[in-house]
ROLUMBA-427179 format. One record per residue (C-alpha): residue number from 1; x, y, z; chain; residue in three letters. Coordinates in pm, whole numbers. Each point is the difference from the previous one (the first is absolute). Example, Ala and Ser with C-alpha at 12.3 -4.5 7.8 and 13.67 -1.06 7.14 Angstrom:
BEGIN
{atom 1, {1230, -450, 780}, A, Ala}
{atom 2, {137, 344, -66}, A, Ser}
This chain:
BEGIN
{atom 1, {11483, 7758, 11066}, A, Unk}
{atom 2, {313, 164, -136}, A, Unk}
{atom 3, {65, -333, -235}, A, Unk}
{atom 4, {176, 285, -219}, A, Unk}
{atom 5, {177, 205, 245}, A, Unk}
{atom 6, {362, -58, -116}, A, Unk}
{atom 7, {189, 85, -330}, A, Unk}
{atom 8, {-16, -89, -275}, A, Unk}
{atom 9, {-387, -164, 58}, A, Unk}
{atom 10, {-127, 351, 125}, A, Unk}
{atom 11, {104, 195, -370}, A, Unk}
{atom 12, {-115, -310, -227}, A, Unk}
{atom 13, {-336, -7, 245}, A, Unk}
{atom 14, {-84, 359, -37}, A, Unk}
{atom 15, {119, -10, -369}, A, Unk}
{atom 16, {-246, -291, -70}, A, Unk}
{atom 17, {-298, 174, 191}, A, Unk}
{atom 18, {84, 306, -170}, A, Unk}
{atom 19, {-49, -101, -370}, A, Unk}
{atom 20, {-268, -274, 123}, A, Unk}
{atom 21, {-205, 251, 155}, A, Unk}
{atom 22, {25, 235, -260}, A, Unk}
{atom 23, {-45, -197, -321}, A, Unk}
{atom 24, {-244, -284, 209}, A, Unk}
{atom 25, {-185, 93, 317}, A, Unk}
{atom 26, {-99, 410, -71}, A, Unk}
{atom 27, {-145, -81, -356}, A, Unk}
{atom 28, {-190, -283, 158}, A, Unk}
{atom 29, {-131, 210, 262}, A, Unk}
{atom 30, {-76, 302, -174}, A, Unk}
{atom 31, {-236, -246, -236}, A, Unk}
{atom 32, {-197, -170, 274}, A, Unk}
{atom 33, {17, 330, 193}, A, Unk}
{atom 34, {-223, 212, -300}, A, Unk}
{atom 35, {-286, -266, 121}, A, Unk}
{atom 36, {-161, 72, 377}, A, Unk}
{atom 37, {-51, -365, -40}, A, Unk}
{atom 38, {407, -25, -28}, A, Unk}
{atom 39, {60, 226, 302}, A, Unk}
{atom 40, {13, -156, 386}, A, Unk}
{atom 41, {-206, 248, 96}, A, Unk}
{atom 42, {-284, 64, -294}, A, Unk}
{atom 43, {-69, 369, 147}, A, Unk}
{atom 44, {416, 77, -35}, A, Unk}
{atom 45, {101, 253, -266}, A, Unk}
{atom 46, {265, -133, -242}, A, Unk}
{atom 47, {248, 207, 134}, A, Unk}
{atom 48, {-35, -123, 329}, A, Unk}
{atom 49, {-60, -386, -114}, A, Unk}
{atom 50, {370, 29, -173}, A, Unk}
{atom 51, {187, 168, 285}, A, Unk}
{atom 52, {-142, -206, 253}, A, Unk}
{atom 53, {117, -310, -221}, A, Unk}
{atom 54, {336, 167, -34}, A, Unk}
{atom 55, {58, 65, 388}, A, Unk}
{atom 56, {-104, -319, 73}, A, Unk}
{atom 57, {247, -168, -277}, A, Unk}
{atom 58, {266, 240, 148}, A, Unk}
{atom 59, {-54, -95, 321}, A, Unk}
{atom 60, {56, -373, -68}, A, Unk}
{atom 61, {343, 79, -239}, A, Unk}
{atom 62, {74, 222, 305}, A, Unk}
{atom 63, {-10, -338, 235}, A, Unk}
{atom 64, {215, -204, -192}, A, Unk}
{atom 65, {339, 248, -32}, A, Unk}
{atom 66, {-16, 133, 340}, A, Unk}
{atom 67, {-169, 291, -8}, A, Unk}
{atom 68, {-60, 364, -86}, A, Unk}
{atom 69, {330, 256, -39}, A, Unk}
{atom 70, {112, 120, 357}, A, Unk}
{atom 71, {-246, 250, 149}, A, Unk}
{atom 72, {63, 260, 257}, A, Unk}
{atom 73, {-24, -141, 326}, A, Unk}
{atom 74, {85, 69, 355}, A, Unk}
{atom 75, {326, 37, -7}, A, Unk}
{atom 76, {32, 355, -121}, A, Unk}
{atom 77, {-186, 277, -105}, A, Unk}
{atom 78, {-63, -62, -344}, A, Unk}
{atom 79, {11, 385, -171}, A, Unk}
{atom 80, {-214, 100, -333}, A, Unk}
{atom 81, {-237, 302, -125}, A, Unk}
{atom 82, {-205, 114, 228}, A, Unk}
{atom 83, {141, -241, 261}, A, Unk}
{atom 84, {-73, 70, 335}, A, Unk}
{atom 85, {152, -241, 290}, A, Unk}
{atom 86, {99, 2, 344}, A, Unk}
{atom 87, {144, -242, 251}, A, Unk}
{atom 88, {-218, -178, 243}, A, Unk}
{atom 89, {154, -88, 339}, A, Unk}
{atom 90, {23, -308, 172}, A, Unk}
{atom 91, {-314, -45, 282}, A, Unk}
{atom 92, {141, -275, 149}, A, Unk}
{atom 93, {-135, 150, 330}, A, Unk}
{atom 94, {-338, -73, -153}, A, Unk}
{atom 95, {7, -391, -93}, A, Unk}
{atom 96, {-123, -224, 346}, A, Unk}
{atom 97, {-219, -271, 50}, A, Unk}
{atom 98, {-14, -286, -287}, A, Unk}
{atom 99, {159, 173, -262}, A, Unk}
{atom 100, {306, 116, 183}, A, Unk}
{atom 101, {27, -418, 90}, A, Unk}
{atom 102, {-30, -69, -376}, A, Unk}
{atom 103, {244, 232, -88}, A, Unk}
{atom 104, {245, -148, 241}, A, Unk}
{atom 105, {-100, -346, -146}, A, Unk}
{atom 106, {86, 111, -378}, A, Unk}
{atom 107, {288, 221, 74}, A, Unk}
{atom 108, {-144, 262, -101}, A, Unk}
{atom 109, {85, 363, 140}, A, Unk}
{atom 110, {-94, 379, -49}, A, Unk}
{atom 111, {200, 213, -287}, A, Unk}
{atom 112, {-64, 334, -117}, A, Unk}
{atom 113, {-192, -37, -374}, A, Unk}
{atom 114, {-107, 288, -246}, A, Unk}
{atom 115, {-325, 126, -93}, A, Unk}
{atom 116, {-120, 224, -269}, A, Unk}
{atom 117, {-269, 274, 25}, A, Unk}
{atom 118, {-273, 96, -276}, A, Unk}
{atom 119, {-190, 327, -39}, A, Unk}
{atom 120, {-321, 103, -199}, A, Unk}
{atom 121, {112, 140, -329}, A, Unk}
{atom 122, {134, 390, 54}, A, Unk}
{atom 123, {96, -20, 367}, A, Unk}
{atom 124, {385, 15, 82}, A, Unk}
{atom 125, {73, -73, 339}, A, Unk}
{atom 126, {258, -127, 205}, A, Unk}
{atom 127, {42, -390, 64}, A, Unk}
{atom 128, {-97, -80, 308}, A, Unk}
{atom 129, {-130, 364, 89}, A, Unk}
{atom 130, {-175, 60, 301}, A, Unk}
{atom 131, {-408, -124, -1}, A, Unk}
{atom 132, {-211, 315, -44}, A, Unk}
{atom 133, {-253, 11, 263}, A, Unk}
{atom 134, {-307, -235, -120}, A, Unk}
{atom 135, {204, -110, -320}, A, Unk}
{atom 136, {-82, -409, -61}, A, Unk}
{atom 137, {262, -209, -148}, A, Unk}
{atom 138, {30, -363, -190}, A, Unk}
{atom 139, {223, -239, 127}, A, Unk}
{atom 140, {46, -185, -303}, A, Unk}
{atom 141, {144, -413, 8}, A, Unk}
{atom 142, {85, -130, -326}, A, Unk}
{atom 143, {-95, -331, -130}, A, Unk}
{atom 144, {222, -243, -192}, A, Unk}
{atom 145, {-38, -330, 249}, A, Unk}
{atom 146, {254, 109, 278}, A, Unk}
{atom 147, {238, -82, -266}, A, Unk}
{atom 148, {7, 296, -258}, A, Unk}
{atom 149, {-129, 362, -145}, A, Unk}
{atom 150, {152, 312, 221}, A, Unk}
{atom 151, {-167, 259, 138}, A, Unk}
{atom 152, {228, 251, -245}, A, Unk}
{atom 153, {-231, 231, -184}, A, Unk}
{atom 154, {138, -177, -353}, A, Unk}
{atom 155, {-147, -325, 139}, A, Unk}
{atom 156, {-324, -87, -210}, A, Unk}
{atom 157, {-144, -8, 392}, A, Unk}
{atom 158, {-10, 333, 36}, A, Unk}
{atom 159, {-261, 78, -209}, A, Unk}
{atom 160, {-214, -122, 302}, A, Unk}
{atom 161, {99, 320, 259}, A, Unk}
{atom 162, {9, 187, -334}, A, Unk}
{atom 163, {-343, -72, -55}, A, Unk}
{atom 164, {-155, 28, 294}, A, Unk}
{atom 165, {171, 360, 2}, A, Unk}
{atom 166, {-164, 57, -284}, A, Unk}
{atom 167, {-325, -61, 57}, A, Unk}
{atom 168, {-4, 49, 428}, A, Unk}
{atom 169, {-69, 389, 46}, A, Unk}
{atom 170, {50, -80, 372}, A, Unk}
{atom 171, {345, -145, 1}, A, Unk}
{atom 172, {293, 241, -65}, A, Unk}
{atom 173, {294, -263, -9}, A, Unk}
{atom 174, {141, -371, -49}, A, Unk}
{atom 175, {327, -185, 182}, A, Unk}
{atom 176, {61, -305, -159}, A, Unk}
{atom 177, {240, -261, 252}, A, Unk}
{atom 178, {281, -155, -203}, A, Unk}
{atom 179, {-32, -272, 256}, A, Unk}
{atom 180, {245, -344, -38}, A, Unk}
{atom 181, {-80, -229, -257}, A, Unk}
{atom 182, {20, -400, 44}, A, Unk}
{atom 183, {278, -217, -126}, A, Unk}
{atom 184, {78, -328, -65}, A, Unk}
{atom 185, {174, -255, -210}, A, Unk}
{atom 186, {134, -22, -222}, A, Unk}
{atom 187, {126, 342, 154}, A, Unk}
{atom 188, {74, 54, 370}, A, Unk}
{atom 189, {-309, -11, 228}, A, Unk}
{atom 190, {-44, 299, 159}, A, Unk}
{atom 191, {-321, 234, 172}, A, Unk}
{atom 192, {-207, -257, 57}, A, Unk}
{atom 193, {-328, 71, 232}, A, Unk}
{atom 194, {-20, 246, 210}, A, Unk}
{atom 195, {182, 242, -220}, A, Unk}
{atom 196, {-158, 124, -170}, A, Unk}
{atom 197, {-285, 35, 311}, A, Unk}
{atom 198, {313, 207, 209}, A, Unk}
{atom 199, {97, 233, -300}, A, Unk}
{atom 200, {-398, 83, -16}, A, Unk}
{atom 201, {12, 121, 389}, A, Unk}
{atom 202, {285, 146, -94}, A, Unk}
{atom 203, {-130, 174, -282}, A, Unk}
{atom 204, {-375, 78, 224}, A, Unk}
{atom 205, {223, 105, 304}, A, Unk}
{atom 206, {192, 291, -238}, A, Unk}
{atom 207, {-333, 125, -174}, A, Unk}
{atom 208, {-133, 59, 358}, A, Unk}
{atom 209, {276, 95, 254}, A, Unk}
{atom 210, {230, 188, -283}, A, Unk}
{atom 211, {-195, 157, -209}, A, Unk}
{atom 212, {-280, 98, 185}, A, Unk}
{atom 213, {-287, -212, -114}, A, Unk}
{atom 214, {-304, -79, 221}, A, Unk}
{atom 215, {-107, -350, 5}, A, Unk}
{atom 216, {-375, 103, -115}, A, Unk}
{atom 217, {165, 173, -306}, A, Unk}
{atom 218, {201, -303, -115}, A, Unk}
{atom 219, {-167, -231, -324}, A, Unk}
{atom 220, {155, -317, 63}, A, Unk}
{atom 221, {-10, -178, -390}, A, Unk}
{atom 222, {157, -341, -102}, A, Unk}
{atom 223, {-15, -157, -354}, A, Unk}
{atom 224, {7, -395, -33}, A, Unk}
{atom 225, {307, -131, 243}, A, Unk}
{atom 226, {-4, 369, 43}, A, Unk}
{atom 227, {-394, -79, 157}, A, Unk}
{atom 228, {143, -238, 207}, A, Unk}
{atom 229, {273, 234, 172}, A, Unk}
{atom 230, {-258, 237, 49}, A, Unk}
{atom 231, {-260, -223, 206}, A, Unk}
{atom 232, {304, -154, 192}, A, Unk}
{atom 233, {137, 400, 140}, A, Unk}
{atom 234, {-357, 56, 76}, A, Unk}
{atom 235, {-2, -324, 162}, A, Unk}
{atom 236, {325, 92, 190}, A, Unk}
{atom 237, {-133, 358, 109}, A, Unk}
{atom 238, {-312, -121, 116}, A, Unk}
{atom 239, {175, -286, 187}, A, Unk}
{atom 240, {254, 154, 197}, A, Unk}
{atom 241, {-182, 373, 68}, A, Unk}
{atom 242, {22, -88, 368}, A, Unk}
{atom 243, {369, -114, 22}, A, Unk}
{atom 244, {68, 275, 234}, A, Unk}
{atom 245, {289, 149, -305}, A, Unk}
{atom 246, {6, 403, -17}, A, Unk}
{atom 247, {-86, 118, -309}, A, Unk}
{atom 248, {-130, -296, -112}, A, Unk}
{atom 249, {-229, 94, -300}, A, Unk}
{atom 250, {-376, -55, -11}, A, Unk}
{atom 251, {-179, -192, -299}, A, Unk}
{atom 252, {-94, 216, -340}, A, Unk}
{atom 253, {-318, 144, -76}, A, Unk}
{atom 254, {-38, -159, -282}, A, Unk}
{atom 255, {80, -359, -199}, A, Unk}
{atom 256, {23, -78, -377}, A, Unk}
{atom 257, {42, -306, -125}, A, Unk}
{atom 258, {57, -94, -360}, A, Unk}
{atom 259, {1, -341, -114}, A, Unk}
{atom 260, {140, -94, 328}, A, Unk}
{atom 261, {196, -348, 18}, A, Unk}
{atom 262, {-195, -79, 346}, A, Unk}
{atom 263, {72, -378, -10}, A, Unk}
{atom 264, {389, -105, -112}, A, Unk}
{atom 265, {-119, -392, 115}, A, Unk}
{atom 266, {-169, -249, -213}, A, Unk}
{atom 267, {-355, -14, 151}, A, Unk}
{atom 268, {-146, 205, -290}, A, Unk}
{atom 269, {188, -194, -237}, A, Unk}
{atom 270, {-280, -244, -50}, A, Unk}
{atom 271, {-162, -94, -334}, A, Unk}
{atom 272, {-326, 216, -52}, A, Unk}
{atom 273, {163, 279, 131}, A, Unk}
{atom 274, {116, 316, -196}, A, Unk}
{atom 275, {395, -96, 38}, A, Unk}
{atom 276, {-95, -300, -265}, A, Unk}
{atom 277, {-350, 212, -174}, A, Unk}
{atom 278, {154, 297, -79}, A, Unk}
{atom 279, {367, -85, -93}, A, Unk}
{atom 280, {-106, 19, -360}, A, Unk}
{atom 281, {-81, 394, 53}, A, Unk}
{atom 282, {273, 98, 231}, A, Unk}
{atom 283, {347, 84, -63}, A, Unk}
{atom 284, {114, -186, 310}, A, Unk}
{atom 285, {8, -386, 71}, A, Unk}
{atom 286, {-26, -121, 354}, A, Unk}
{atom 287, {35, -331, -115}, A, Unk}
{atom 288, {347, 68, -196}, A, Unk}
{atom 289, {290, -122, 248}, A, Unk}
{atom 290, {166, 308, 120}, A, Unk}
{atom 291, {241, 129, 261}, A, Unk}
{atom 292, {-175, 325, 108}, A, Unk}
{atom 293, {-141, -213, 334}, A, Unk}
{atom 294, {293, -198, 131}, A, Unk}
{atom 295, {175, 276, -41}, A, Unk}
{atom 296, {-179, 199, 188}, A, Unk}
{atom 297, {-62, -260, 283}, A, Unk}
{atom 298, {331, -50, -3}, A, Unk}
{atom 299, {99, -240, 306}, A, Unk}
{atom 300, {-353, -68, 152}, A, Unk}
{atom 301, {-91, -221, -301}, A, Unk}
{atom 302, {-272, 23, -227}, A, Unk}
{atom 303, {-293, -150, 302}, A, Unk}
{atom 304, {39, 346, 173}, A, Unk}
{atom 305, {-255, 168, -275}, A, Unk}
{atom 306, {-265, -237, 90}, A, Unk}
{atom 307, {-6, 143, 368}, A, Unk}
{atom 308, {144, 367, 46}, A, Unk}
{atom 309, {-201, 283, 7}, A, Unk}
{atom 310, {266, 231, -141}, A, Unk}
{atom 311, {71, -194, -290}, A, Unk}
{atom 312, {-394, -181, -64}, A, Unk}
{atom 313, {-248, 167, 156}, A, Unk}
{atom 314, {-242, -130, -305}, A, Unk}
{atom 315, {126, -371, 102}, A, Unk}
{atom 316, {-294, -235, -5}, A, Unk}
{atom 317, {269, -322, 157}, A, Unk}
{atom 318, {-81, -219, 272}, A, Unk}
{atom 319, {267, 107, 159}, A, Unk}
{atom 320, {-25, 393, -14}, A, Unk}
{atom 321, {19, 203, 297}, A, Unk}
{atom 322, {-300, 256, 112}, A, Unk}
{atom 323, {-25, 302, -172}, A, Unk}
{atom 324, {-158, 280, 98}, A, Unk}
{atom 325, {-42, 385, -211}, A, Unk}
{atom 326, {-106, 175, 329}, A, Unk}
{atom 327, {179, 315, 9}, A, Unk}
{atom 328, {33, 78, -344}, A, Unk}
{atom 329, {-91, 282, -192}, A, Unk}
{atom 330, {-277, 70, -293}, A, Unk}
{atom 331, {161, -208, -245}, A, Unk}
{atom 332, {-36, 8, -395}, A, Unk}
{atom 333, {29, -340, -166}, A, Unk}
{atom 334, {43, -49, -380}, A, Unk}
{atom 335, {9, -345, -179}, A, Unk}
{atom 336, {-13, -87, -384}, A, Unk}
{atom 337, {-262, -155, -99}, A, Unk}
{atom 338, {234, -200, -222}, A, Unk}
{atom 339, {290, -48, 207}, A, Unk}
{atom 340, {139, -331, 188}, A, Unk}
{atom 341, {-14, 213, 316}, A, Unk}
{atom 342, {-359, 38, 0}, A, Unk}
{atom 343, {-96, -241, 235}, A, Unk}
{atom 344, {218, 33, 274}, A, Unk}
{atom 345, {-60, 337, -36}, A, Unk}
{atom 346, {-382, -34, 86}, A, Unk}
{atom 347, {68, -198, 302}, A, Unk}
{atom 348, {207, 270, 113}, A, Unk}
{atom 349, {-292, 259, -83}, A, Unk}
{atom 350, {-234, -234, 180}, A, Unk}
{atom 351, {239, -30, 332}, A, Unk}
{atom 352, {38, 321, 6}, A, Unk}
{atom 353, {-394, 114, -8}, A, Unk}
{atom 354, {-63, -242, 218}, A, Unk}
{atom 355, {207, 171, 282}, A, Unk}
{atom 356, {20, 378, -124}, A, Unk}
{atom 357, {-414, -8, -107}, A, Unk}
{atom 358, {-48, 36, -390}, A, Unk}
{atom 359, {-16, 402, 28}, A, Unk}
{atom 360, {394, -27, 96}, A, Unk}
{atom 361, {86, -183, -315}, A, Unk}
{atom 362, {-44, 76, -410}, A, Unk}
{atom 363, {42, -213, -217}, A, Unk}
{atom 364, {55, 1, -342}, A, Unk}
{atom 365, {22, -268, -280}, A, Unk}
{atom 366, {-8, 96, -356}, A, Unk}
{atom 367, {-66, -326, -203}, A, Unk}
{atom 368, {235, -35, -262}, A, Unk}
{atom 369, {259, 158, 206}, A, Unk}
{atom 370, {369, -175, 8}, A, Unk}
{atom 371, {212, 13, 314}, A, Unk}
{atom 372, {118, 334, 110}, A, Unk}
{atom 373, {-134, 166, -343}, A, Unk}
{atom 374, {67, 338, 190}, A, Unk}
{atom 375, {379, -14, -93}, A, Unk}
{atom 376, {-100, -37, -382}, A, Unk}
{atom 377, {-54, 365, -144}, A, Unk}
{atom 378, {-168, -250, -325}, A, Unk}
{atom 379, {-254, -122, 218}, A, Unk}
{atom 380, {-277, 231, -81}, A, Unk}
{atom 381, {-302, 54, 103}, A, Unk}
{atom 382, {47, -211, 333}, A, Unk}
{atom 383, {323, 210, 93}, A, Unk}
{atom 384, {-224, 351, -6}, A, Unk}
{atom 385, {-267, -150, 157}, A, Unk}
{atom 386, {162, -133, 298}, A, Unk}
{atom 387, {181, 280, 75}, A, Unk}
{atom 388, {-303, 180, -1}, A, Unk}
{atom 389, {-148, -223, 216}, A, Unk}
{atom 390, {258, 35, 225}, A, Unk}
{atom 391, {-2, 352, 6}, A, Unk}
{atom 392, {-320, 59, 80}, A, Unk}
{atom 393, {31, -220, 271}, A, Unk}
{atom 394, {282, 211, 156}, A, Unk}
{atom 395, {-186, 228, -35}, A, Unk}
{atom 396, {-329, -113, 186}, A, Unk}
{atom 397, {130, 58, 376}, A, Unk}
């Protein structure tokens, strides 16, 4: 990673993918790509067969020069059209038990982040406006592997709370948690876990005991890492209910998780398995070295995803601790059927029906869906479909 980081090599990189890609690799594609024979997927549209080989080619220049232009992140409220953010508090009155001694262990303390608020098309209201007796929310957590993406409403993530606005005729508003993003070299390492985990109590804590929100009302939704902060706050909720703290908010009604990245270990990363079968149709590559997982493990060391329920509750390792779902809500899992992801994403599904009973948990798996499609506005008829789905569910209770 980042062999091209430094100047000169990053221009004369870029320069050479530029015209190579170009005059090369999109002519190729968009020949094999008129045959379904051509396409990974034969049911893919052509559109969608050359922007999924674009992302993917993207992704991998992406890799090599360090990265994507700075994003807003959690060090300010990031303005724009239509921008609506507040402040979230530290709850450091909130954080016990094991995380509070991982914390402690990674240096890692409470600060106040932003968040941003999203409304169905023609309403104008306040950010952070009182909760209207009955009125449901979505507590959005971005994807991008605990490493990048923002919760900012320019963020190509936001066209999941965006969506589900659209679609959800029981859900009124979004808040989207520009929680702390991972670092690590060649830059400074910084936020490692629990950090993200704090800022989303943080972020649960102000949805509840500022604005006004009852627990039963609250739509708890994670894409991809996103997922995975999502089942770990449930987790936390569920965990330390009984920890005698005032205040101290009770699970959400309701779970979504979409393409959730439920095992950051290696036990699914065996050969037969979709991380090696479906790398040919997804845009991701768990098998590409990246940083996105030390990073985010920070000082406890890679072995740590093979046995923590926060961070792999999907783990399949010897050495993986007991997990149990008791406690938490109806919960709405989506997988691709084409995605990397898919297959620690059923053992999650299959955990988690096993302890909540199979009425408690939907799941959904397109087949030639990539990973976290929801975020692509181009990834039609899958996109419309799901959010349907997901609707109606909503709405079923």
């Amino acid at each position: 990673m980042y062999e091209y980081r430094q100047q000169p090599w990053k221009t004369l990189y870029l320069t050479y993918q530029t015209i190579t890609t170009t005059a090369i690799r999109v002519p190729i594609w968009v020949v094999l790509s008129m045959f379904r024979s051509g396409r990974p997927v034969e049911t893919w549209s052509f559109k969608k067969t050359m922007m999924t080989k674009l992302l993917k080619h993207m992704i991998t220049v992406l890799e090599k020069v360090g990265g994507r232009a700075p994003a807003p992140k959690h060090l300010a409220i990031a303005g724009g059209a239509n921008v609506k953010g507040n402040w979230v508090y530290p709850a450091e009155h909130l954080i016990v038990g094991d995380v509070k001694q991982w914390a402690e262990d990674a240096g890692v303390g409470c600060i106040r982040i932003p968040g941003y608020w999203f409304e169905k098309k023609g309403d104008n209201r306040k950010a952070g406006e009182p909760a209207k007796p009955g009125e449901k929310v979505v507590y959005a957590l971005h994807g991008g592997g605990y490493g990048g993406q923002s919760a900012h409403p320019s963020d190509l993530a936001s066209n999941v709370p965006r969506g589900i606005l659209e679609y959800a005729k029981t859900v009124s508003r979004a808040f989207t948690l520009e929680f702390r993003l991972s670092t690590g070299p060649p830059n400074e390492a910084a936020n490692s876990f629990p950090a993200a985990l704090i800022d989303a109590v943080a972020g649960y804590n102000y949805l509840v005991n500022e604005v006004g929100f009852l627990t039963q009302n609250i739509i708890v939704e994670g894409d991809s890492a996103g997922g995975n902060l999502a089942l770990a706050l449930v987790r936390y909720l569920i965990e330390n209910k009984d920890a005698g703290i005032p205040s101290f908010p009770a699970p959400p009604h309701d779970l979504i998780l979409l393409s959730p990245w439920a095992d950051l270990g290696t036990s699914h990363k065996i050969e037969g398995t979709s991380v090696y079968t479906n790398v040919k149709t997804d845009f991701i590559d768990l098998l590409h070295p990246s940083r996105l997982v030390p990073n985010f493990l920070g000082p406890f060391g890679l072995d740590i995803a093979n046995r923590n329920r926060y961070i792999s509750p999907a783990s399949t390792a010897p050495t993986m601790e007991k997990v149990s779902f008791n406690g938490f809500p109806r919960t709405f899992i989506v997988a691709g059927g084409a995605e990397v992801l898919r297959d620690q994403i059923r053992t999650l599904r299959d955990r988690m029906v096993v302890d909540l009973g199979s009425s408690q948990v939907e799941y959904y798996e397109p087949a030639g869906a990539v990973h976290d499609y929801l975020i692509f506005l181009w990834f039609e008829p899958e996109r419309t479909e799901t959010l349907e789905a997901i609707a109606r569910w909503l709405a079923s209770e």
